[in-house]
N, C-alpha and C positions, 0 to 999 in steps of 0.2 A: 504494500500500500504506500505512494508515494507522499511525500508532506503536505502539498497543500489538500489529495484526498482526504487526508487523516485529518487535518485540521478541521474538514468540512463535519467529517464523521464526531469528531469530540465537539463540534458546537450541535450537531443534530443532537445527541445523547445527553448533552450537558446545560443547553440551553433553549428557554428560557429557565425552565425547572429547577435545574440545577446550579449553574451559575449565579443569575437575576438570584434567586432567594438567598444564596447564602451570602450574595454582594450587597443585597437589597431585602431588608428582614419582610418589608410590606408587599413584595415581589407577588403577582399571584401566578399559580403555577398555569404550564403551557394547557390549551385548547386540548391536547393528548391527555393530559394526567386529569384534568376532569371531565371528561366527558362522560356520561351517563351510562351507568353500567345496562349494556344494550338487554341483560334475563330484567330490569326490573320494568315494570308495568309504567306507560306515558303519562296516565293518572296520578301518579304518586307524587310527582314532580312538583315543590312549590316554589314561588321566589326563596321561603324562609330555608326550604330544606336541600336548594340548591347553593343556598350561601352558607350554611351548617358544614354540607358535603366539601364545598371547596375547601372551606377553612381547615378540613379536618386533613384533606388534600395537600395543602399549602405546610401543614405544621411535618405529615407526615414526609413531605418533599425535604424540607431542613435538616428533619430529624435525623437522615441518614448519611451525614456530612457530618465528616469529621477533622476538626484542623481551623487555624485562623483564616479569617475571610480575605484579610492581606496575604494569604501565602501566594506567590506566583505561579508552584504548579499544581495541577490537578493531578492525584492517579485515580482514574476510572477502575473500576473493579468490577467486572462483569460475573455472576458467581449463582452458582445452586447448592444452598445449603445441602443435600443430599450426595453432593459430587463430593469424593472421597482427597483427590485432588485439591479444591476448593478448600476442605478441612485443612488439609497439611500447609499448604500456604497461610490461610486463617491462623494456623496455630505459630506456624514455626518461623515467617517471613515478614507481616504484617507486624509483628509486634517492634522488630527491628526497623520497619521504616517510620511505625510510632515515634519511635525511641529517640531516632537521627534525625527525620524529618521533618514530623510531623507535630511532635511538641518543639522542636525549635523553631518555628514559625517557617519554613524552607517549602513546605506542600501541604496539602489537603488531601483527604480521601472522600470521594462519594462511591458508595454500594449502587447499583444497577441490579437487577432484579433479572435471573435469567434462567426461570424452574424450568426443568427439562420434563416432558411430560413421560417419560419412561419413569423417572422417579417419583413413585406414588403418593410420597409425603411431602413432597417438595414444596408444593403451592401451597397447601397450608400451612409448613414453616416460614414459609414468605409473607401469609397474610399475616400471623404474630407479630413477626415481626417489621411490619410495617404498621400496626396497631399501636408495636408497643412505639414506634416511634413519632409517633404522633401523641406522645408522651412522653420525649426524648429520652428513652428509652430502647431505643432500638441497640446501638451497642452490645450494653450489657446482655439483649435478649438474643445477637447472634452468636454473642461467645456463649453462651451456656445450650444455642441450639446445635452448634460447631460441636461443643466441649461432649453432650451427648447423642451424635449422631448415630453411634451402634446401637444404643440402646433404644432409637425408634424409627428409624430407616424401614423395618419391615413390619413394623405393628399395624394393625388393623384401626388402630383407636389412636394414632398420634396426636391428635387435636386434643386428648384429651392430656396426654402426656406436656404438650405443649402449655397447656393452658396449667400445669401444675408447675414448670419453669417458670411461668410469668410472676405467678404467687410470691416469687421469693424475690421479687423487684420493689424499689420500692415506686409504686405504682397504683392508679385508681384501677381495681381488677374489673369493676362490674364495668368500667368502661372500656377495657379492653376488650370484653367479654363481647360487648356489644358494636364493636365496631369489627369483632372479625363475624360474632352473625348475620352480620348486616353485610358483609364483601365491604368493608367501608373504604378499602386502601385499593382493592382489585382490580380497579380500571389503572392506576398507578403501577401497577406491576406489569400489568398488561401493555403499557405502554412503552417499559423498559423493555420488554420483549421482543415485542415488535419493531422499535427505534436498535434494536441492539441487530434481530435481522436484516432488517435494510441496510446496514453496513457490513454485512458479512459476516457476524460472527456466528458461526455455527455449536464451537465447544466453551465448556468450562473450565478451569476460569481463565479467563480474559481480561487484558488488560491496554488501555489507555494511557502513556504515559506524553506530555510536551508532543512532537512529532515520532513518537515508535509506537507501535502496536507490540505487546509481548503475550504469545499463546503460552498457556501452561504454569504449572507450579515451578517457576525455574528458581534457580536459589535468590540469596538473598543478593549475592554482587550485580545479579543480573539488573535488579530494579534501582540499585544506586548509582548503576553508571548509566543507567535512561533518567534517574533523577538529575543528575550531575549534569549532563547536557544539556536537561528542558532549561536548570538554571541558569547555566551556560551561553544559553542563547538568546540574541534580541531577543526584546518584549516587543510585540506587536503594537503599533500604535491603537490608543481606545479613542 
């Protein structure tokens, strides 16, 4: 993927949604991240419950940004909780570019939403966690869905397994409760989805760094010398 592709591809994936809000806390999210979740009924629709859903939309779009809003670079994280892959990176790579980067004010992380529909638990660890983030919460609720993914990768009942992680956040539960019966983040996830296909990504995880595309759980040097050069390079005029 050549540079200015990829630059096009990180503003599709990242903007408005993602950049605008965590640039601009009033930011409302893109035409994509709220659009009306097409299983729910025309009737339902009100001004009030359309600006409820956005808002809830808008916190949940912030929620999964991680790092100072002045950082200059982005790493895009394309990822399926359920992807074994996605875990090992999650545990062993990310914490190091926390560490280096991302508490030194150098980059930021936003999560992309990228459940693979072979993994049967996947979408509803997405929608948790995109609940809980809209109760800035979300962090905390991917490490502990990362930290147990043997133990519900194949269960029948993971929603409910999910929903006993959430418990130990500190967190309003009944409202989590209800924004994942509700699909309240769905159309948001669905969005990443979809904006993550139209650029070609097919596997997990995926990653966006400045102008490099990096497939795979590759170690940690890999993602510091694509950090190194994003900072390394002009800033683009705003």
């Amino acid at each position: 993927m050549n540079g200015a592709l990829l630059r096009r591809a990180l503003l599709a994936l990242t903007l408005p949604s993602l950049v605008a809000a965590c640039d601009r806390a009033s930011a409302e999210p893109s035409p994509e991240s709220t659009a009306a979740d097409p299983a729910a009924p025309a009737s339902a629709a009100t001004p009030h419950a359309d600006s409820a859903r956005d808002a809830l939309l808008a916190r949940a779009d912030l929620g999964r940004i991680k790092g100072n809003a002045s950082a200059p670079v982005w790493v895009v994280v394309i990822s399926d909780f359920q992807c074994p892959f996605c875990k090992r990176w999650h545990d062993e790579t990310a914490p190091l570019i926390e560490r280096n980067y991302v508490r030194t004010g150098k980059a930021r992380i936003a999560y992309l939403n990228f459940p693979i529909a072979s993994h049967r638990n996947a979408q509803p660890a997405h929608e948790f966690a995109m609940c809980a983030a809209e109760q800035s919460q979300f962090w905390p609720m991917a490490d502990a869905i990362f930290a147990s993914q043997d133990a519900w990768k194949r269960r029948s009942d993971a929603a409910v397994f999910f929903d006993s992680l959430a418990r130990r956040l500190p967190i309003d539960h009944a409202r989590l409760r209800s924004c994942v019966a509700a699909g309240g983040t769905r159309a948001l996830i669905t969005a990443d989805y979809n904006r993550s296909v139209r650029i070609g990504i097919g596997s997990t995880p995926s990653f966006i760094i400045g102008e490099q595309a990096i497939v795979g759980a590759q170690p940690y040097e890999v993602f510091a010398r694509a950090i190194d050069a994003a900072l390394a390079a002009p800033r683009p005029a705003r």
